[in-house]
py3Dmol code that shows the C-alpha trace and the ligand (Angstrom):
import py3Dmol

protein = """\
ATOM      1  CA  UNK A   1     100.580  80.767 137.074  1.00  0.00           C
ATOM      2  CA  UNK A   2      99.892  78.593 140.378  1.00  0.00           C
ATOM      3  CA  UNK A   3      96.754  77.590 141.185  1.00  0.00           C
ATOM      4  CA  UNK A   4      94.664  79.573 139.787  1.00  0.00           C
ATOM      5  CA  UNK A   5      91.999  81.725 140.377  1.00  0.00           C
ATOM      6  CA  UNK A   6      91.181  82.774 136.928  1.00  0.00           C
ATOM      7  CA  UNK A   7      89.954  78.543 136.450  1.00  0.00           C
ATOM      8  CA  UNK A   8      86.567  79.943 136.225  1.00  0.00           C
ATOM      9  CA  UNK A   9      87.183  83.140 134.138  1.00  0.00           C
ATOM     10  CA  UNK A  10      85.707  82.454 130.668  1.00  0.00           C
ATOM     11  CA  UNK A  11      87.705  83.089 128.397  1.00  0.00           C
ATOM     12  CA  UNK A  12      86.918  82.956 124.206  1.00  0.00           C
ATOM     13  CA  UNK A  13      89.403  81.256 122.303  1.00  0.00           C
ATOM     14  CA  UNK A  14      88.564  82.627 118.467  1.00  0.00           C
ATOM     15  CA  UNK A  15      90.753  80.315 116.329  1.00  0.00           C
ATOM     16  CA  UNK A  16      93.298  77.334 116.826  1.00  0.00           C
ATOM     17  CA  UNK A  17      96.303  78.918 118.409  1.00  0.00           C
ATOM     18  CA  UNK A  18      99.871  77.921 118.764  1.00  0.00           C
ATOM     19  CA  UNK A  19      99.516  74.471 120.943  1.00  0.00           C
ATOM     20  CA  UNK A  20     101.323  75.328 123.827  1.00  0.00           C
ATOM     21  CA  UNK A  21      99.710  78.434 124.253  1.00  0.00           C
ATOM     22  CA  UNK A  22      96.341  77.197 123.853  1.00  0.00           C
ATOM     23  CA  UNK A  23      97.172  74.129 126.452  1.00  0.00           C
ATOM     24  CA  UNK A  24      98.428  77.501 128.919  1.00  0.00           C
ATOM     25  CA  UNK A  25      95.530  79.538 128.364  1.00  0.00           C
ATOM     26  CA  UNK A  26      92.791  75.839 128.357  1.00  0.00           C
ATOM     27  CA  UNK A  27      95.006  75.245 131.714  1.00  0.00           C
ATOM     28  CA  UNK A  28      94.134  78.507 133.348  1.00  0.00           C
ATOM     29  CA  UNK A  29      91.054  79.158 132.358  1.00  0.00           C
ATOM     30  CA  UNK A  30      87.299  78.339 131.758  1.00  0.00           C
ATOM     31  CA  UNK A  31      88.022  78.556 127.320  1.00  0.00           C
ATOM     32  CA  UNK A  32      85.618  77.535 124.570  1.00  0.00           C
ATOM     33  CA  UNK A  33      86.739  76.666 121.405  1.00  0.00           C
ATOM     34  CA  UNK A  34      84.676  79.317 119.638  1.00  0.00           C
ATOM     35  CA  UNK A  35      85.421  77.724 115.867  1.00  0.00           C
ATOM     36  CA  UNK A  36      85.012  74.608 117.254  1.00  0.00           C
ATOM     37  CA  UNK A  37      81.045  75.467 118.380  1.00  0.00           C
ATOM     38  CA  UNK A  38      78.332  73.512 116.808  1.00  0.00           C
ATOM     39  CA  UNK A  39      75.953  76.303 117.137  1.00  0.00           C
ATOM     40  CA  UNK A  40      78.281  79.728 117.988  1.00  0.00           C
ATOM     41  CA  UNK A  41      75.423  82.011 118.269  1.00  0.00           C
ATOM     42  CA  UNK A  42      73.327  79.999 120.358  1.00  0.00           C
ATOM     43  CA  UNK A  43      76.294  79.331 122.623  1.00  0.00           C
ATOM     44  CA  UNK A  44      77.151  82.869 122.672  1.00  0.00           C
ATOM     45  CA  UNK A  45      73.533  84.250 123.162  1.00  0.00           C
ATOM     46  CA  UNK A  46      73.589  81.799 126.059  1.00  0.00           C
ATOM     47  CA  UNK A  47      76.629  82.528 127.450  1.00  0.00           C
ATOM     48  CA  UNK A  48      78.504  85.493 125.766  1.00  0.00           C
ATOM     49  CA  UNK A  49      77.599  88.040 128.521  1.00  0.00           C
ATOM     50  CA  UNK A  50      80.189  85.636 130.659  1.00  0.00           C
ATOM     51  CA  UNK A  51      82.661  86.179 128.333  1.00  0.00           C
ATOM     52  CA  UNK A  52      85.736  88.402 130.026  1.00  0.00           C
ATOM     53  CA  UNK A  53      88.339  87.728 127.639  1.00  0.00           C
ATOM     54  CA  UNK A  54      89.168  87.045 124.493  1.00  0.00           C
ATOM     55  CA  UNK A  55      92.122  84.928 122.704  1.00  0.00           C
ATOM     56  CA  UNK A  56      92.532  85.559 118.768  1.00  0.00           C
ATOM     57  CA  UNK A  57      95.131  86.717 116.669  1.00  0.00           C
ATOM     58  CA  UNK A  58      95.830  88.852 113.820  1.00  0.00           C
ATOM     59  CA  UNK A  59      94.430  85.993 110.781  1.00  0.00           C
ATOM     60  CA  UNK A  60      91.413  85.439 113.429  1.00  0.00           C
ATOM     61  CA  UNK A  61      90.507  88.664 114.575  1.00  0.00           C
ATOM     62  CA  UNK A  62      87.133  89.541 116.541  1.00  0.00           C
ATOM     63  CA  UNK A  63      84.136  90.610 114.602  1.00  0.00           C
ATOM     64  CA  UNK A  64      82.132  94.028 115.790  1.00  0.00           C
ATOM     65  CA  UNK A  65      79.281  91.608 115.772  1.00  0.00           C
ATOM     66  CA  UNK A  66      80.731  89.274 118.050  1.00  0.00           C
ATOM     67  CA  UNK A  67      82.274  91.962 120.389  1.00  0.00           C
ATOM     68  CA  UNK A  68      78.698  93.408 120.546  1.00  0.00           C
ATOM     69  CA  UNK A  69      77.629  90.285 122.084  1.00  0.00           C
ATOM     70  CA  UNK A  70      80.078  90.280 124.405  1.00  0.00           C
ATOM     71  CA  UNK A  71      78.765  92.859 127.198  1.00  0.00           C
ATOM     72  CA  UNK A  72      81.240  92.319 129.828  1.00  0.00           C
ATOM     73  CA  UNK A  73      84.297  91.444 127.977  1.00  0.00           C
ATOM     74  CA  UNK A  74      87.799  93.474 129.795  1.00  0.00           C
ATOM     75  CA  UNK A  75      90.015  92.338 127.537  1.00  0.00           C
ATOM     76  CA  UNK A  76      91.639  90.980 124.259  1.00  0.00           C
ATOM     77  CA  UNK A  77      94.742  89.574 123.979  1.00  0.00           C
ATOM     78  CA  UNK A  78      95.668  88.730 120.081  1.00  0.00           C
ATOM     79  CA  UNK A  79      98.615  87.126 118.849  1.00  0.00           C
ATOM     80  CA  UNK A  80     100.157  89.318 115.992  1.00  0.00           C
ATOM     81  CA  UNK A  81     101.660  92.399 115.347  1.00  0.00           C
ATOM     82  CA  UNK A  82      98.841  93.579 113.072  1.00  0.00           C
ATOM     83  CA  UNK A  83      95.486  94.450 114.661  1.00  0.00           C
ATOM     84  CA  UNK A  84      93.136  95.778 111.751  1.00  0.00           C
ATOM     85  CA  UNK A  85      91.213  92.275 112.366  1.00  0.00           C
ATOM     86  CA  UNK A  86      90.026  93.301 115.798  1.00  0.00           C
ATOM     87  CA  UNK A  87      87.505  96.267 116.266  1.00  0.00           C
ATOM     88  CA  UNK A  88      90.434  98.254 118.732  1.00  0.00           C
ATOM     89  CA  UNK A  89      88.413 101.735 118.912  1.00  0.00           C
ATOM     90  CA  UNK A  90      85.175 100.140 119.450  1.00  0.00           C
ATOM     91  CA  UNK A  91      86.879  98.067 122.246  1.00  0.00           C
ATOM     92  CA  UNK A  92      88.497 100.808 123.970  1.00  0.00           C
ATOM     93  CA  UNK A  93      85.484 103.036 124.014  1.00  0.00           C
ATOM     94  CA  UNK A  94      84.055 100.131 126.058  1.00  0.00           C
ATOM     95  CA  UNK A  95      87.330 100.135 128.226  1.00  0.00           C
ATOM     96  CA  UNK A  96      88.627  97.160 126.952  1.00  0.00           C
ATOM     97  CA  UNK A  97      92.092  96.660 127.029  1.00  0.00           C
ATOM     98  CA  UNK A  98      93.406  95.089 123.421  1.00  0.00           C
ATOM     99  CA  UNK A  99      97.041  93.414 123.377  1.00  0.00           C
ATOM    100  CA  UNK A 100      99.049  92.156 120.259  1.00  0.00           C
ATOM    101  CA  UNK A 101     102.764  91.064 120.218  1.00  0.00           C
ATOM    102  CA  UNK A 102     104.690  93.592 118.444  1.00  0.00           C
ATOM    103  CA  UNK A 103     108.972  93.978 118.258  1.00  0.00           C
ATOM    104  CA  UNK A 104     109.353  90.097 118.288  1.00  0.00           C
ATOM    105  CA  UNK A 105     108.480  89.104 114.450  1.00  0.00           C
ATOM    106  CA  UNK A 106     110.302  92.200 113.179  1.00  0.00           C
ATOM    107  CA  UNK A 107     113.535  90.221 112.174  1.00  0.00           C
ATOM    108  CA  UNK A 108     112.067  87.181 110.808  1.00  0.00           C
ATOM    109  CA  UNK A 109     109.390  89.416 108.477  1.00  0.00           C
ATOM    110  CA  UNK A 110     112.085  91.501 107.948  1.00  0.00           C
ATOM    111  CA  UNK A 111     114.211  88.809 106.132  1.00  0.00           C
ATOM    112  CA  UNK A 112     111.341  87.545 104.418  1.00  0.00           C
ATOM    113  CA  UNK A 113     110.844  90.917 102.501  1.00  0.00           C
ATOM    114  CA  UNK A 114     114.981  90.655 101.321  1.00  0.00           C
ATOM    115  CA  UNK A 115     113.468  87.248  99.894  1.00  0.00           C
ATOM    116  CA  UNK A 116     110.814  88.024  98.368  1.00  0.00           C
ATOM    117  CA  UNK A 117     113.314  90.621  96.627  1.00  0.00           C
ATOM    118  CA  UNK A 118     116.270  88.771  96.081  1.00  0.00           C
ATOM    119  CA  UNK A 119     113.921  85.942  94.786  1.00  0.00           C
ATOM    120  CA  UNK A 120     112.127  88.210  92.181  1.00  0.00           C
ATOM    121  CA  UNK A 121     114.960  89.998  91.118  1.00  0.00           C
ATOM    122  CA  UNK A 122     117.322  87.399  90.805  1.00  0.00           C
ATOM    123  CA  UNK A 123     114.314  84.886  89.353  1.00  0.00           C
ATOM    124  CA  UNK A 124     114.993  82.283  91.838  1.00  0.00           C
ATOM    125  CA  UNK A 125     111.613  81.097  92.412  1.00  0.00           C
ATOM    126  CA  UNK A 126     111.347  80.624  88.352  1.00  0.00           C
ATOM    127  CA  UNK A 127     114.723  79.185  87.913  1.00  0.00           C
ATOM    128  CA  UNK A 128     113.931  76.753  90.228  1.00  0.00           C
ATOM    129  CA  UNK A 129     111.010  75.555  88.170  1.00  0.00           C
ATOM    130  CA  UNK A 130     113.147  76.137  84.904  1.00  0.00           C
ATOM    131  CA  UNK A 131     115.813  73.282  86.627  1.00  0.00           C
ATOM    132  CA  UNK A 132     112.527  71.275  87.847  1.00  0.00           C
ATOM    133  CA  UNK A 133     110.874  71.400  84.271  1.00  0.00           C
ATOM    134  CA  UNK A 134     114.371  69.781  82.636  1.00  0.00           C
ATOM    135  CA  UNK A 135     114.046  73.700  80.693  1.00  0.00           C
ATOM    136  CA  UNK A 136     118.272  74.011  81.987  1.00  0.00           C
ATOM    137  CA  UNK A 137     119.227  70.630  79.209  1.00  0.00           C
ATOM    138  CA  UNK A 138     117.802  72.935  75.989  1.00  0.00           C
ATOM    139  CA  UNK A 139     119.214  76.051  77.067  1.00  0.00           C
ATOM    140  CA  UNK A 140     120.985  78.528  79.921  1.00  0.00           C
ATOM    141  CA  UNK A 141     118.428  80.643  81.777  1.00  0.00           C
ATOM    142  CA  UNK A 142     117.708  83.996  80.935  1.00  0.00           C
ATOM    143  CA  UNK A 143     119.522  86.781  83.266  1.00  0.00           C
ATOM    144  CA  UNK A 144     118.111  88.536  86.426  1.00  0.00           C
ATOM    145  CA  UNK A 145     118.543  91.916  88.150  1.00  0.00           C
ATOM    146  CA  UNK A 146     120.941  92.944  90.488  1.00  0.00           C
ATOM    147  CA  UNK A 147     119.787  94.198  93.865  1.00  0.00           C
ATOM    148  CA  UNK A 148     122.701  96.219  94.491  1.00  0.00           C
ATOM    149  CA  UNK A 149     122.995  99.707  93.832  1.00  0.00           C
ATOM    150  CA  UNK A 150     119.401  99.871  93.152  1.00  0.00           C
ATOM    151  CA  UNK A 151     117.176 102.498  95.511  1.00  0.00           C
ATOM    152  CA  UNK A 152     114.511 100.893  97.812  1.00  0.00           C
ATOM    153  CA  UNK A 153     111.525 103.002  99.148  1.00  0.00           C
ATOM    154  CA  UNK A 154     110.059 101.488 102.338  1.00  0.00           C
ATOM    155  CA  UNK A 155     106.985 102.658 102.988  1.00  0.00           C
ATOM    156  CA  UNK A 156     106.243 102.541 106.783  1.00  0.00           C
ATOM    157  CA  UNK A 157     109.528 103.314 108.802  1.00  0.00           C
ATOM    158  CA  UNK A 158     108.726 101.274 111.602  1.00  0.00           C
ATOM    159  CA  UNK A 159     110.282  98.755 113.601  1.00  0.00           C
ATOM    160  CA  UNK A 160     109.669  96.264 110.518  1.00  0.00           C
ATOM    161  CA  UNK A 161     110.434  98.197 108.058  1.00  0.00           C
ATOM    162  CA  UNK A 162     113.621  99.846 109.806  1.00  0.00           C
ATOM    163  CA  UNK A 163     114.869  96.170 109.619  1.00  0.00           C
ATOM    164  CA  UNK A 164     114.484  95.862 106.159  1.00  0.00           C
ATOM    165  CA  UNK A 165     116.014  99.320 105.472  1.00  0.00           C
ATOM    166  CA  UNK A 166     119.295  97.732 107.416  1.00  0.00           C
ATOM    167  CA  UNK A 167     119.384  94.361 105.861  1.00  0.00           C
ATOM    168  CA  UNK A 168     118.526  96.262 102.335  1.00  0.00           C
ATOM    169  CA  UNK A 169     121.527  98.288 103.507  1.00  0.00           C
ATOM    170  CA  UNK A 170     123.572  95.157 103.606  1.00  0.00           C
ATOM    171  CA  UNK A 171     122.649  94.152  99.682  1.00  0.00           C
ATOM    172  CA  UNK A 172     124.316  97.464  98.860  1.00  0.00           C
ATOM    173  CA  UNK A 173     121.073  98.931  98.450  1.00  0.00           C
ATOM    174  CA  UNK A 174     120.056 102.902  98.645  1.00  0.00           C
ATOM    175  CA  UNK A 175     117.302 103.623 101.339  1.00  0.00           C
ATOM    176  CA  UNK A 176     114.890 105.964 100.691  1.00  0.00           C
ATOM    177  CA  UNK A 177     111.554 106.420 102.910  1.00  0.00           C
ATOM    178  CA  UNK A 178     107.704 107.728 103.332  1.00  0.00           C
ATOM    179  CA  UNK A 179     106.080 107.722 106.817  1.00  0.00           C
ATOM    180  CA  UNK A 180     103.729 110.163 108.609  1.00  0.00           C
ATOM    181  CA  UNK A 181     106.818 112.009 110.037  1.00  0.00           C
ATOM    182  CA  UNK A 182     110.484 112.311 109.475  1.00  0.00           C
ATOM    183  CA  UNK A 183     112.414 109.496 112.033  1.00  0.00           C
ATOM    184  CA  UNK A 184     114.791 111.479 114.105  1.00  0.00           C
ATOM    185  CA  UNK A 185     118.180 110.439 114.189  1.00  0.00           C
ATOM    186  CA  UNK A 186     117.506 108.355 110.614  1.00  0.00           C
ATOM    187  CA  UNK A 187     119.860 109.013 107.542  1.00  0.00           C
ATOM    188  CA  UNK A 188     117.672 107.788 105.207  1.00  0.00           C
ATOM    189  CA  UNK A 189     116.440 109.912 102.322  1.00  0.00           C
ATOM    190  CA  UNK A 190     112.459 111.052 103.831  1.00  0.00           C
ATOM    191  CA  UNK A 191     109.978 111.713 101.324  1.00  0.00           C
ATOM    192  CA  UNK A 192     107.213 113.175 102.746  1.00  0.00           C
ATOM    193  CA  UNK A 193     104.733 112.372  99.156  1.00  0.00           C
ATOM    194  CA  UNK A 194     104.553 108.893  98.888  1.00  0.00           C
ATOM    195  CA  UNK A 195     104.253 109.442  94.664  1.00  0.00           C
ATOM    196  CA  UNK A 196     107.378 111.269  94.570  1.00  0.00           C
ATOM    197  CA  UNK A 197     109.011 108.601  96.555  1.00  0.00           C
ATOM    198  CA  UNK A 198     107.680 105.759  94.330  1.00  0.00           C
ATOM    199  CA  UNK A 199     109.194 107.640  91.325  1.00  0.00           C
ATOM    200  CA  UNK A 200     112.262 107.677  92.676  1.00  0.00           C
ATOM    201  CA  UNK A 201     112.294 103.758  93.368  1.00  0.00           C
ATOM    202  CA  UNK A 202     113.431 101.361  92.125  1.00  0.00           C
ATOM    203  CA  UNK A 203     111.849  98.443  94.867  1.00  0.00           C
ATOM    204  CA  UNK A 204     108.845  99.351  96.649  1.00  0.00           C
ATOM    205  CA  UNK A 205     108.463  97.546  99.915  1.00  0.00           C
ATOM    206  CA  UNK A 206     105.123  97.867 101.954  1.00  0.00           C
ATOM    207  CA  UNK A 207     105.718  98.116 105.849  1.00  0.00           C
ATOM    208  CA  UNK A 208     102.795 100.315 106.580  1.00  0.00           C
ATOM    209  CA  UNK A 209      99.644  98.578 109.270  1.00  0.00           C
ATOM    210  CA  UNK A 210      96.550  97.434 107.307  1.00  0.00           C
ATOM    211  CA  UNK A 211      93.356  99.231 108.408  1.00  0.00           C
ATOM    212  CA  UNK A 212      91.356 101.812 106.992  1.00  0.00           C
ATOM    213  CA  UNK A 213      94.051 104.388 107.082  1.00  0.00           C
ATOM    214  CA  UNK A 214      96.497 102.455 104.738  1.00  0.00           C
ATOM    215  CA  UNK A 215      93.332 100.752 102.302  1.00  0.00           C
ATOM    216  CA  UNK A 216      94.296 101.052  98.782  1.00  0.00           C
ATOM    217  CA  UNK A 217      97.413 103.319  98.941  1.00  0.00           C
ATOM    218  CA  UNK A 218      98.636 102.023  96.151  1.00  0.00           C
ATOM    219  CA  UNK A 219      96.795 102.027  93.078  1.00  0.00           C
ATOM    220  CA  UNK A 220      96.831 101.734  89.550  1.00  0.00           C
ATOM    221  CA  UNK A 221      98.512 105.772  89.388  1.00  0.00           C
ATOM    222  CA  UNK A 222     101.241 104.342  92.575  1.00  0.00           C
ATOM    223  CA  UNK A 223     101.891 100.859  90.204  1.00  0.00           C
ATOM    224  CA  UNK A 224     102.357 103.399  87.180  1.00  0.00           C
ATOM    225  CA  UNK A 225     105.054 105.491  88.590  1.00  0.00           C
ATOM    226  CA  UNK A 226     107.244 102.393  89.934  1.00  0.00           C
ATOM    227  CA  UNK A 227     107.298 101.663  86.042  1.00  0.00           C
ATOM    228  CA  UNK A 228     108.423  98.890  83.980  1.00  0.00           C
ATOM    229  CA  UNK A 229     111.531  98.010  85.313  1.00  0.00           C
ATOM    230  CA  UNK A 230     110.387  98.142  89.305  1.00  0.00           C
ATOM    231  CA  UNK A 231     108.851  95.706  91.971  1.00  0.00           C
ATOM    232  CA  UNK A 232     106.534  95.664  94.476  1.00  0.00           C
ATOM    233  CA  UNK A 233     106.706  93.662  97.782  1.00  0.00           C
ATOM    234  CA  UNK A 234     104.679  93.278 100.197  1.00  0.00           C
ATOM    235  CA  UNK A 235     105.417  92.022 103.787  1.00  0.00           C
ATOM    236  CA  UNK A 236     102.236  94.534 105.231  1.00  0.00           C
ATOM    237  CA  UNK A 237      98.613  93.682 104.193  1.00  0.00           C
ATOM    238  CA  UNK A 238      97.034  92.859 101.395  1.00  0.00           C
ATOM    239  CA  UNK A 239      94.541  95.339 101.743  1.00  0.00           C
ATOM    240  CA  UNK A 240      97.403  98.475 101.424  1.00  0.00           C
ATOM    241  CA  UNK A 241      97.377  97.302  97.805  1.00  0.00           C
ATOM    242  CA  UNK A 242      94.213  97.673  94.984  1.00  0.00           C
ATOM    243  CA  UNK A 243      94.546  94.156  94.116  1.00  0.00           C
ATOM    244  CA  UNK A 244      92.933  93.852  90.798  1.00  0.00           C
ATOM    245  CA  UNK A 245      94.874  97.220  89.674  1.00  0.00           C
ATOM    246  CA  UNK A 246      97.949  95.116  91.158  1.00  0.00           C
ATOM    247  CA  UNK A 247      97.115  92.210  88.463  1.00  0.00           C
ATOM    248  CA  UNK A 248      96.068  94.532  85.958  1.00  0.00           C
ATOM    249  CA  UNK A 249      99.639  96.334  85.861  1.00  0.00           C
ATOM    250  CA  UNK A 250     101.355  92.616  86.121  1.00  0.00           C
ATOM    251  CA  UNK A 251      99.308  91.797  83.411  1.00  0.00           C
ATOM    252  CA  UNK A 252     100.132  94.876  81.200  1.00  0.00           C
ATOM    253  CA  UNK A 253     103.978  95.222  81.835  1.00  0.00           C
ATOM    254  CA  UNK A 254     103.213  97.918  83.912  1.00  0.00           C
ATOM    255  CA  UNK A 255     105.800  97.292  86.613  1.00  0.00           C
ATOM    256  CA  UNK A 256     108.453  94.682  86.461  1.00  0.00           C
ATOM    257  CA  UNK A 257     107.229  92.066  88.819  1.00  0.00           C
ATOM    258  CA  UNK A 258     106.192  91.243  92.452  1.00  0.00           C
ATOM    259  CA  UNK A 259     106.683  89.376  95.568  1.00  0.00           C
ATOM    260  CA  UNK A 260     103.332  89.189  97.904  1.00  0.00           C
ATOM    261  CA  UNK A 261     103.349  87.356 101.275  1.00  0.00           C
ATOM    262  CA  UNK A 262     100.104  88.857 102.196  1.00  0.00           C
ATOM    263  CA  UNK A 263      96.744  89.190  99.824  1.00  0.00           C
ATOM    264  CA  UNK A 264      92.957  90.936  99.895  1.00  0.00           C
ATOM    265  CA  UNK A 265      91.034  87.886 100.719  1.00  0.00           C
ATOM    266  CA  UNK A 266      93.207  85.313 102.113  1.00  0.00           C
ATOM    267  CA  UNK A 267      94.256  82.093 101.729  1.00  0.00           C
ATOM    268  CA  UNK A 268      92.004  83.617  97.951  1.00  0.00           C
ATOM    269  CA  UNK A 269      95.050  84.941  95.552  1.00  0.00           C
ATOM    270  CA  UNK A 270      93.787  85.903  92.308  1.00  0.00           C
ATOM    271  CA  UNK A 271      93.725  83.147  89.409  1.00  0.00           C
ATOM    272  CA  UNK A 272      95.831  85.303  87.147  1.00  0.00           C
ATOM    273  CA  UNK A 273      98.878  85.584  89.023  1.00  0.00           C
ATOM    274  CA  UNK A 274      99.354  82.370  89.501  1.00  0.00           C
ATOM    275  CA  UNK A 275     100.563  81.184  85.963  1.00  0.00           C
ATOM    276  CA  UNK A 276     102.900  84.568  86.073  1.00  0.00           C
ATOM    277  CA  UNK A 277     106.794  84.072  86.175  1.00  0.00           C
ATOM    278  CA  UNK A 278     107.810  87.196  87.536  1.00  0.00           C
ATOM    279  CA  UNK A 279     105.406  87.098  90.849  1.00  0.00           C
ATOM    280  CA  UNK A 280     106.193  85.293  93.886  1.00  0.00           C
ATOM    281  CA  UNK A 281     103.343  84.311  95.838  1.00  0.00           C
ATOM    282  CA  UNK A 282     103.410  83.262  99.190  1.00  0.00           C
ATOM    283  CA  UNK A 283     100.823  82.233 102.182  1.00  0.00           C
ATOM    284  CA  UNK A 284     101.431  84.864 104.902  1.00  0.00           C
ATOM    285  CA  UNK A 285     104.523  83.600 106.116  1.00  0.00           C
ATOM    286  CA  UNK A 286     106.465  86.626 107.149  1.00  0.00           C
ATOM    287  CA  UNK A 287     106.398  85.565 110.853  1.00  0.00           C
ATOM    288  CA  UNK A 288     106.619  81.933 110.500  1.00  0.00           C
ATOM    289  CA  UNK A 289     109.384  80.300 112.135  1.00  0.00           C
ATOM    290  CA  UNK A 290     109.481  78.160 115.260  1.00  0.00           C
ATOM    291  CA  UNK A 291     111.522  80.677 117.116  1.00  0.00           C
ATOM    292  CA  UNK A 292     109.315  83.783 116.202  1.00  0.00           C
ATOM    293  CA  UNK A 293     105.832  82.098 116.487  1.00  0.00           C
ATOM    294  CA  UNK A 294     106.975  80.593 120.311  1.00  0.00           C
ATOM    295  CA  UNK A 295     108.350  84.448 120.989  1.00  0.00           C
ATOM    296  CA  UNK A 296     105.024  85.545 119.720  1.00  0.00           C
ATOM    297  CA  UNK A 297     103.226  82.629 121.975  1.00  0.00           C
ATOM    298  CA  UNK A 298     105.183  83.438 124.915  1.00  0.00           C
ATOM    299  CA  UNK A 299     104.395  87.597 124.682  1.00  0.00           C
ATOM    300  CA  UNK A 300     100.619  86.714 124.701  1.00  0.00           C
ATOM    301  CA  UNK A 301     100.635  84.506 127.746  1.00  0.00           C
ATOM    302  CA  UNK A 302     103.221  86.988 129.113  1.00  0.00           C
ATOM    303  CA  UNK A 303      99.946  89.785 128.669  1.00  0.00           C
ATOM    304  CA  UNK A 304      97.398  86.918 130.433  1.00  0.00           C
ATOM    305  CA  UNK A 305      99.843  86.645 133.311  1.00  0.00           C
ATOM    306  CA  UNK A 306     100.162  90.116 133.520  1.00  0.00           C
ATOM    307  CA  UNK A 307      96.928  91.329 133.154  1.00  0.00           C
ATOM    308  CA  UNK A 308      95.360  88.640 135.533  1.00  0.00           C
ATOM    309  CA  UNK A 309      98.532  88.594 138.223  1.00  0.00           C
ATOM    310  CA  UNK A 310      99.520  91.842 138.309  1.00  0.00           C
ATOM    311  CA  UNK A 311      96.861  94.087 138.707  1.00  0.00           C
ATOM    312  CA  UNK A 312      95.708  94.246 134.950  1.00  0.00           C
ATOM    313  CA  UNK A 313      99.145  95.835 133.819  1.00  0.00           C
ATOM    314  CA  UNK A 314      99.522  94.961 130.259  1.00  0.00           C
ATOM    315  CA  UNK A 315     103.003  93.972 128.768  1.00  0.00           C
ATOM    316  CA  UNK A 316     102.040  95.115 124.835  1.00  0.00           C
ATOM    317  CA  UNK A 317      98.959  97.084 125.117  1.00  0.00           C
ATOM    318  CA  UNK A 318      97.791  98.302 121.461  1.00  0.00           C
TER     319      UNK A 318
END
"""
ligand_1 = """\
13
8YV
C 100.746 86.496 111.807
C 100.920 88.944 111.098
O 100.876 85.472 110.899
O 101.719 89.720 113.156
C 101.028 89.948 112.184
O 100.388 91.005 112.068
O 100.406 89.218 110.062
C 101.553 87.609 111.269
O 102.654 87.667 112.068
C 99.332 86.656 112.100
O 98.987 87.764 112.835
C 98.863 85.435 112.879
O 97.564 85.287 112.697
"""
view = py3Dmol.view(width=600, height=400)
view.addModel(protein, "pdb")
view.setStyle({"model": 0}, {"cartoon": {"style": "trace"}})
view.addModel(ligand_1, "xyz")
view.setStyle({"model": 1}, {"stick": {}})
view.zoomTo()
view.show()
């Protein structure tokens, strides 16, 4: 953008975001640091109803309380596929717009889910530590799984987890699916039931959106039918999974093991899986790489410039 005419547009930045687009967006506009305030509410009772937009992203989100307080906000522009954070229906009854940066992580989450499996299957994670801990001078390591040949059930055939289904594909794997609908023009075995899907599995991978429509889909009965000998990964939200019936069946041999990028209460991941070999725990890093976090970056301020320079058409609109 030129000179602009949005320099004194408020806009309310949520949450530190990627430094260059938070130097863009502090360029352009009027911004406040909203978890930088020493007092939030009494800056926002003061000057929320000046509020038009809002920057956040998917970790951040935007509270209903906040939004309430925000009478004449038009739009939010979040950075993240994932928008269960951000009060979307509420927004759009108030005809505000809501963008979030979808089709540009896909490949780096993507590959994160094949290693989170490759690494529990194959025990990488704990064979590093065995090497680490001097364990590899008293004795050879115990052996893994093989990947190959085995059947993977994604659950959530979307653009994410289409990607995994291919790279999966790659590993020799067998694809099977559950989503709302069949995919047209998709080989993949469909399973319409999700339980008759995770009985068939051998690797359950979670591709689904958080929200209240995928909250605790898989349970303690879900964890029972992958069995002994299967694993759960999740790439999705932490909130798609009962998390203590998730530690309970680690605990209890239920299924074989797991790999979780993503977690109920994050950065909070339950004491007991820490100490457990056959888990691999990591901090929500399915998107993180320079490359996919500036791609991300770049499709929000893509939105702004949109939205503000050409007639409030929206690149991504949720
Ligand atoms: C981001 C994500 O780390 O896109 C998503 O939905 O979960 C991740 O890519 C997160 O949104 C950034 O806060």
């Amino acid at each position: 953008m030129t000179q602009s005419p949005t320099r004194n547009t408020s806009v309310l930045i949520i949450g530190a975001l990627l430094p260059g687009l938070q130097e863009k967006v502090e360029g352009q506009f009027a911004a406040t640091r909203y978890w930088q305030l020493d007092n939030a509410q009494a800056w926002v009772s003061e000057n929320g109803a000046g509020v038009k937009a809002v920057v956040t992203t998917g970790a951040y989100g935007l509270t209903a309380d906040l939004l309430g307080q925000l009478p004449n906000l038009e739009a939010i522009f979040s950075f993240g596929v994932g928008y269960d954070s951000i009060p979307v229906d509420a927004a759009k009854a108030r005809g505000i717009v809501v963008t979030n940066t979808p089709g540009v992580l896909d490949d780096c989450v993507a590959d994160l889910a094949l290693a989170l499996m490759l690494d529990v299957s194959r025990r990488i994670s704990e064979a590093d530590r065995f090497v680490r801990a001097g364990k590899w001078l008293q004795g050879k390591f115990p052996l893994a799984v093989k990947l190959g040949g085995k059947k993977l059930g994604v659950v959530g055939l979307g653009n994410i987890g289409q990607a995994i289904a291919k790279r999966a594909e790659a590993f020799g794997m067998q694809i099977l699916y559950h989503n709302r609908s069949r995919k047209p023009g998709v080989s993949y075995e469909y399973f319409a039931d999700l339980d008759a899907m995770i009985d068939a599995c051998d690797v359950l991978v979670l591709a689904v959106p958080g929200g209240k429509a995928t909250d605790g889909l898989i349970g303690a009965g879900q964890l029972a039918k992958l069995g002994k000998t299967g694993y759960l990964i999740n790439i999705a939200r932490g909130t798609v999974v009962d998390q203590p019936a998730l530690v309970a069946a680690l605990q209890q041999g239920v299924i074989a093991g797991a790999g979780l990028d993503v977690f109920e209460k994050e950065p909070q991941v339950p004491e007991a899986l820490l100490t457990m070999d056959n888990v691999v725990l990591l901090p929500h890093v399915g998107s993180g790489t320079h490359e996919t976090r500036q791609a991300m970056g770049d499709l929000v301020w893509a939105n702004i410039e949109s939205y503000y320079q050409n007639g409030k058409k929206l690149i991504t609109a949720v």
